[in-house]
N, C-alpha and C positions, 0 to 999 in steps of 0.2 A: 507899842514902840517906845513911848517914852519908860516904861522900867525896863524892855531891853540895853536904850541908851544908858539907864543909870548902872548897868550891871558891869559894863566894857570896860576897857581901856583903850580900846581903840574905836573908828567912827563908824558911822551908822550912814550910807545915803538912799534917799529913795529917787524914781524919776525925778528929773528937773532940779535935784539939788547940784551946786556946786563940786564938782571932782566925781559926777556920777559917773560919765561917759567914761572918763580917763580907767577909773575903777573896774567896768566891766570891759575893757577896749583887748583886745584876741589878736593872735600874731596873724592869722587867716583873717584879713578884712570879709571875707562874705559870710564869715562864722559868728554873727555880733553875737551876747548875750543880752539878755531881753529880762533882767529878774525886775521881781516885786522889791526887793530890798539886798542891800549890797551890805556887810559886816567886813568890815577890814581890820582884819583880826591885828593881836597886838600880841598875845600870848596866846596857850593855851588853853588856860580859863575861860576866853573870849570865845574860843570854837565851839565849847561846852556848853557856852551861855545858849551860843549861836544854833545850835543845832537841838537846844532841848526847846527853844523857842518856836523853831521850826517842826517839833516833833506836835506842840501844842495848839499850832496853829493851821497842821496839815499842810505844808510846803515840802515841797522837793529843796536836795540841798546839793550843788554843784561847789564845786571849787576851780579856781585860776588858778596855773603857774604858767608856765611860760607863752599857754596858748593858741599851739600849733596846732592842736588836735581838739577841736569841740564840735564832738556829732548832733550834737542836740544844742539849739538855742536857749532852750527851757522858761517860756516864758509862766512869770509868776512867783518864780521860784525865788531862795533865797542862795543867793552866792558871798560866799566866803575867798577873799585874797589873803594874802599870807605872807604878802613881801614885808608888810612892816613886824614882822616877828623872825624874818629871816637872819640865819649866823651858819658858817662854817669854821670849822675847828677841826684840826688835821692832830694827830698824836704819829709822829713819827716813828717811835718805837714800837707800836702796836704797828705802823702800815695800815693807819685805818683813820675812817673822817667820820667825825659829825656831823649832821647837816639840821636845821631847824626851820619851819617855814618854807618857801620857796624857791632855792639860790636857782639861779641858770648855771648849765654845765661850764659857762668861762669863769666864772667867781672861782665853782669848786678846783679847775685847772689849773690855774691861777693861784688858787693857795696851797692845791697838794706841789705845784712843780718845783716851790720855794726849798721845800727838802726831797728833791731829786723823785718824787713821788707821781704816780698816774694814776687817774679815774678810770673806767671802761665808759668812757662817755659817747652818744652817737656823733651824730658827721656834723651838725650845727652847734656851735656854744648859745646859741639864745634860747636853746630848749629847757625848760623846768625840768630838773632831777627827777622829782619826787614821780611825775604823773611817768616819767622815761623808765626810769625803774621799776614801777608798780605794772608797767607794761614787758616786764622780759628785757631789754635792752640791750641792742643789737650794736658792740661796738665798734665802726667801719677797721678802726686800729687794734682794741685788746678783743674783739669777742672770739676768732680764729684763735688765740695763743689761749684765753684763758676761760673762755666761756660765755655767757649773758651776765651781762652786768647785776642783775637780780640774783646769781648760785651767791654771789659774796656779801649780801644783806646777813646781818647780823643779828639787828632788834628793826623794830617798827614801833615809833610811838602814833597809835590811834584812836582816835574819837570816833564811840561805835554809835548808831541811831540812839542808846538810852541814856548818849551823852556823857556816856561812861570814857573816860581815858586810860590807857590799856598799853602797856608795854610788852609787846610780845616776840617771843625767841621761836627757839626748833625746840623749847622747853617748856614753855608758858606760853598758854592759848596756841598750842602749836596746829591748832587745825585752821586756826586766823592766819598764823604766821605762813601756812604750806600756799591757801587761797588766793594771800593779798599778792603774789608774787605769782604775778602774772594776769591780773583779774581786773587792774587800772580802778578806776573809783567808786567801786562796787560795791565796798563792803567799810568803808571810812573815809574820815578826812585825817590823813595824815601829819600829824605837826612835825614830826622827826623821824630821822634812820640813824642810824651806825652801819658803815658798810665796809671791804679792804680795800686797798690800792696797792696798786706795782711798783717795784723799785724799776722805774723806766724813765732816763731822764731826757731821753732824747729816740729820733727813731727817723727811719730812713725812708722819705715819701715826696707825695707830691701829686702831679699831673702829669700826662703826655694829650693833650690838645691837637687832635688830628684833622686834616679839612674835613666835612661830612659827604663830598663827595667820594669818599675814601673809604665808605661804612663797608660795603661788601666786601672787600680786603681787610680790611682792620677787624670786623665783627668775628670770625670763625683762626682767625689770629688771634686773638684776646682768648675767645673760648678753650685754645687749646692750651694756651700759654696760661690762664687759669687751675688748668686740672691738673699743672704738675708745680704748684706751690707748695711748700711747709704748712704748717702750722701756724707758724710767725710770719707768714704773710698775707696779706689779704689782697683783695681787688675788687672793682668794680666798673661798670662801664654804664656811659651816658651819651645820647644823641642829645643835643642842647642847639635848641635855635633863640638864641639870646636875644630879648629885646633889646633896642638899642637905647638904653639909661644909663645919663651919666654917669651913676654910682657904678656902675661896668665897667673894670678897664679896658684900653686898649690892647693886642688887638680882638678880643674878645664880645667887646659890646657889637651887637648888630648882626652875629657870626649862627655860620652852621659851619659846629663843630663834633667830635665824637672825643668823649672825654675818657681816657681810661688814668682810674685810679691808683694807685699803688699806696702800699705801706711795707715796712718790714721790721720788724722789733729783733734786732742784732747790727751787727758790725755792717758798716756802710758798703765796705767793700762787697759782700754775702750777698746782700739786697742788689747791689747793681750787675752780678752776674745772673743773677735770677732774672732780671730784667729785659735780659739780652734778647727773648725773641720778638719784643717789642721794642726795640731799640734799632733791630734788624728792617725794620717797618720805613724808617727812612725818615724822611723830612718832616717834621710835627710845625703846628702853628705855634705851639707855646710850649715849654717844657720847664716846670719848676719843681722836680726831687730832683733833692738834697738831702742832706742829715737835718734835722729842723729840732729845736725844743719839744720838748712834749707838749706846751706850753700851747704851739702854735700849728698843731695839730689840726683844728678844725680849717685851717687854708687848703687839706687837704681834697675836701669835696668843694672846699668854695661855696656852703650856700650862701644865699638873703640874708642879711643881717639886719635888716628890716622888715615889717609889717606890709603884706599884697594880699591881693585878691585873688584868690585860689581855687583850684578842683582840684585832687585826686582821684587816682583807683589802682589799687595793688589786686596783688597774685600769686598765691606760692607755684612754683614751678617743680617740676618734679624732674624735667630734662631740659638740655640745650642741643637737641640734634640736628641737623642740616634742615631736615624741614621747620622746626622752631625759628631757627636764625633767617631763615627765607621768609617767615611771615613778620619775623623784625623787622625785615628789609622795606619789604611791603606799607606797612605800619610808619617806620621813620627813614626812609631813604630818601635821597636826593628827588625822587621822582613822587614822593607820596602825595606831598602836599598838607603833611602833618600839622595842624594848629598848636601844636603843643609845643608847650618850653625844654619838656625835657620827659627823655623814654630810658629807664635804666634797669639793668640786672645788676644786682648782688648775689655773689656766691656766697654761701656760707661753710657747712662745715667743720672740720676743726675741733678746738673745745665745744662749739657751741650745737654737738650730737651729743657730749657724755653726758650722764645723766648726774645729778648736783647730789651731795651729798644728802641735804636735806630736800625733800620733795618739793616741787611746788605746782603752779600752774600755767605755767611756759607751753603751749600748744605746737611751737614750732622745731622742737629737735628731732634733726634727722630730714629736716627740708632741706631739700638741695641748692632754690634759688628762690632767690625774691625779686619779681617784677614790679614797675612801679612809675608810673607816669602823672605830669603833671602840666597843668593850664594855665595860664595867669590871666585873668578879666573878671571884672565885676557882671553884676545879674545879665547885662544885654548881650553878654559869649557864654551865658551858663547854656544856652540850646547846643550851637556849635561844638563845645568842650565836651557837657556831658555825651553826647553822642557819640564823638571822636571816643572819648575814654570808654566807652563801652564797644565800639567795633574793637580797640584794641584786644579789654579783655575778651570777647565772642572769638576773636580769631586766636588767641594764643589757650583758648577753651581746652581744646584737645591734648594739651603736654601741663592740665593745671594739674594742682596736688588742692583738695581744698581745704588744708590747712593752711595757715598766715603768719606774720609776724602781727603779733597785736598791734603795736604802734605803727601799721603801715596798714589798717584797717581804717579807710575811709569816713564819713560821713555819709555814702552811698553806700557801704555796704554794713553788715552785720545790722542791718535795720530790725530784725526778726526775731526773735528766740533760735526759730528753727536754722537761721543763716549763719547765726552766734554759734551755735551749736555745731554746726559742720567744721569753722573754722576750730575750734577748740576739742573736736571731738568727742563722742558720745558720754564714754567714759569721763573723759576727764571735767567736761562741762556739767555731767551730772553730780560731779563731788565739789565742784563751788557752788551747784545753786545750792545745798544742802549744807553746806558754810553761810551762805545769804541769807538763807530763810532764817538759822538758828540768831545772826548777829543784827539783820534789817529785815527783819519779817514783815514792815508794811515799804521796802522797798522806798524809805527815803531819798536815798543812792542813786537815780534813776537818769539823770541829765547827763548820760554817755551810754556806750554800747550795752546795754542794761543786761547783765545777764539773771535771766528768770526764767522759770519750769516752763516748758514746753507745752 
C-alpha cells in the first residue's frame, strides 16, 4: 500500500479512513460498494498504477461514475473513481466532445449546448457517460433520429488488465474497439472517449400528466398514437405513484398519475400536430411541452436528481397487443394495488434498428419495446418489491423478446453466464467473450454483469 500511495497523484482510502464512504457512496443507496481499497484516480498513470497493483495482488477491479447501475457490490475488491481526472472539451467544428474521467451527462449538456450542440444522452443528467455509453445508450430524445449513443464513439482511451493504456478506433485494436460498445465494464477502465454531437439547439417536449385513474383510456391511446411517429419523435409512458417528498412538486408529489412522454427534434409547430391524439385525451393533471433548450432536456422524463434506495427489473418486449396492455392494466391500475413507483414502456425503433457503420456489441436492435419497473425502499420492502417486480415480469412473460437494453439490465437479472447470454444472444455474446478472454484472461473486470464462457 504504501509504494502504491507513493506512485499516485491522487489518494489512496482504505475502510475507516477519512472520505472512504463519500468515495465508494452509489446513486442506488441499496447498491453500497464494499472494496478492500478505493484509488481515486487523478490521471491516467494513476489507473495504471491502480490496476497493475490489483493484477499483483489478485483483486477484482470495479470502477464508479455516476452509479446508478452496480450489479455486484464486490466486496474486497479494489475500486477506482475518476471524478478528479474528470474534463469535457467540445470542438465545434468537428461536432464532436472530449470526455476524460467521469462527467455526468448534465456537465457534457451543458457544455455541448453553449455552441448550439446535442449529446444523445439518456433521460437523467446524473448518469456517468462513460459506463451509459459502454452500455449502447438509449437516448429518450436523439436515439429514434439518430441511433445509440455508442454508433458515434470515435476512439476509447483504455486501461487493459496488463495495465497497458490503449487508444483504440474502428482501426486500432478494432476487435476491442467493436466489444467495448456495448459490453459496460468488461473488458477495461475507461479514462476517455471522443464521440459526435448534433447541431440541435433546442427541441419540442415535455409531459402530459394524466390522473392514473385514466390508465385504461389513456394506455391503448398512447400505444396507438406511438406507432404512427417519425423518426424524430419519440415517446414513452409511465404509471408513477409518487411518494409524497418535498423535493416533488406540486401537484405531483403524492399522486397516481400516467405520464406520457414526448419529444420531437423539428419545428414546434410539427411536433404539436403530431401530438394531437393525445391532446384529443382531454383534461391532463400537468402538462409542460414546449419548445425547451436542449440544455433542459432531461425535465423531460423528470427523474431523481438524488441518491434512493431502489429495485428494478426490465424486459424487452417484442409486442404491445390488447392482451399485453390488459395485463398492464392488471399490473398498475387503479385496482392493482401496485407497490411500485413507477411501471413504463419505451418504444424504440427508429435509427436505433440500423445497423452502425462500424460493428459493435449493442444486443438490442430490432427490439421493439422496452419494459421497466421500479421500487423505492431500503432492505425491510426488498421482500414486497422483489416480488411485486417479478409477478410483473412472469405475467408480461408471454410477449417478452429475451433480448434487453444493457443499461436497463438489473441487478436481479443477467446474474449467469447463461442469462447474460440470452440477453446478448448467442452469437454475438460468444464474440465478446473471445475479446475478454484475449484482453482479461484472469477476468479482473468482474464487479458487474460479468460476461464469461458458458
Amino acid at each position: 500500500m504504501s509504494e502504491l500511495r507513493s506512485r499516485l497523484a491522487g489518494p489512496v482510502f482504505v475502510p475507516g479512513d477519512p472520505g472512504y464512504d463519500e468515495e465508494r457512496a452509489t446513486f442506488n443507496l441499496n447498491t453500497p460498494l464494499t472494496p478492500a481499497v478505493v484509488v481515486g484516480a487523478a490521471t491516467a498513470a494513476d489507473v495504471q498504477h491502480a490496476v497493475r497493483f490489483a493484477a499483483g495482488n489478485g483483486l477484482a477491479v470495479a470502477t464508479r461514475g455516476g452509479g446508478h447501475l452496480q450489479p455486484r457490490t464486490g466486496e474486497g475488491q479494489l475500486l477506482l473513481t475518476l471524478d478528479r481526472m474528470t474534463s469535457v472539451t467540445v470542438d465545434p467544428r468537428a461536432s464532436s466532445v472530449r470526455i476524460t474521467g467521469s462527467p455526468r451527462w448534465g456537465d457534457i449538456t451543458a457544455a455541448a449546448g453553449v455552441h448550439g450542440l446535442a449529446a444523445a444522452h439518456g433521460s437523467s443528467p446524473t448518469v456517468g457517460a462513460v459506463g451509459y455509453l459502454l452500455g449502447g445508450g438509449m437516448s429518450p430524445v436523439l436515439g429514434r433520429p439518430f441511433g445509440y449513443a455508442s454508433d458515434h464513439i470515435t476512439s476509447i482511451d483504455v486501461v487493459t488488465a496488463d495495465g497497458h493504456l490503449r487508444t483504440v478506433t474502428a482501426t486500432d485494436d478494432s476487435d476491442l474497439f467493436v466489444a467495448l460498445r456495448g459490453s459496460r465494464g468488461n473488458l477495461g477502465v475507461v479514462t476517455g472517449m471522443e464521440f459526435g454531437v448534433f447541431p440541435v439547439a433546442t427541441v419540442y417536449g415535455g409531459g402530459l400528466w394524466f390522473a392514473g385513474e385514466r390508465l385504461a383510456e389513456v394506455l391503448p391511446a398512447w400505444r396507438d398514437f406511438a406507432a404512427t411517429l417519425p423518426d424524430a419523435a419519440t415517446t414513452s409512458i409511465s404509471v408513477l405513484r409518487l411518494p409524497p417528498l418535498p423535493e416533488i412538486p406540486e401537484p405531483l408529489r403524492g399522486s397516481f398519475t400516467v405520464h406520457v412522454r414526448f419529444t420531437y427534434v423539428g419545428p414546434a409547430a410539427d411536433g404539436e400536430r403530431l401530438l394531437t391524439p393525445m391532446r384529443a385525451l382531454g383534461a391532463t393533471v400537468l402538462d409542460t411541452i414546449a419548445e425547451i433548450p436542449y440544455a433542459e432536456s432531461g425535465t423531460v422524463h423528470n427523474d431523481p436528481a438524488f441518491p434512493l434506495p431502489y429495485y428494478d427489473r426490465s424486459l424487452g418486449l417484442r409486442e404491445l397487443s390488447d392482451a399485453t396492455l390488459a395485463a398492464l392494466l392488471d399490473l398498475a391500475g387503479p385496482d392493482s394495488g401496485c407497490p411500485l413507483v413507477a411501471v413504463e414502456i419505451r418504444p424504440l425503433g427508429g435509427a436505433l434498428d440500423r445497423t452502425p457503420e462500424v460493428p459493435d456489441a449493442v444486443p438490442s436492435r430490432g427490439l421493439p419495446f422496452q419494459f421497466f419497473a421500479l421500487g423505492i425502499g431500503g432492505p425491510d420492502t426488498a421482500p414486497l418489491l422483489h416480488s411485486y417486480l417479478a409477478t410483473c415480469v412472469d405475467r408480461l412473460t408471454p410477449w417478452a423478446d429475451p433480448r434487453s437494453m444493457v443499461n436497463f439490465v438489473s441487478p436481479e437479472e443477467g446474474r449467469t453466464p447463461a442469462e447474460l447470454r440470452a440477453v446478448y444472444g448467442a452469437d454475438l455474446y460468444d464474440r465478446v467473450v473471445a475479446v475478454k478472454e484475449k484482453y482479461d484472461p484472469d477476468n479482473m473486470f468482474r464487479i458487474n454483469h460479468n460476461i464469461v464462457r458458458v
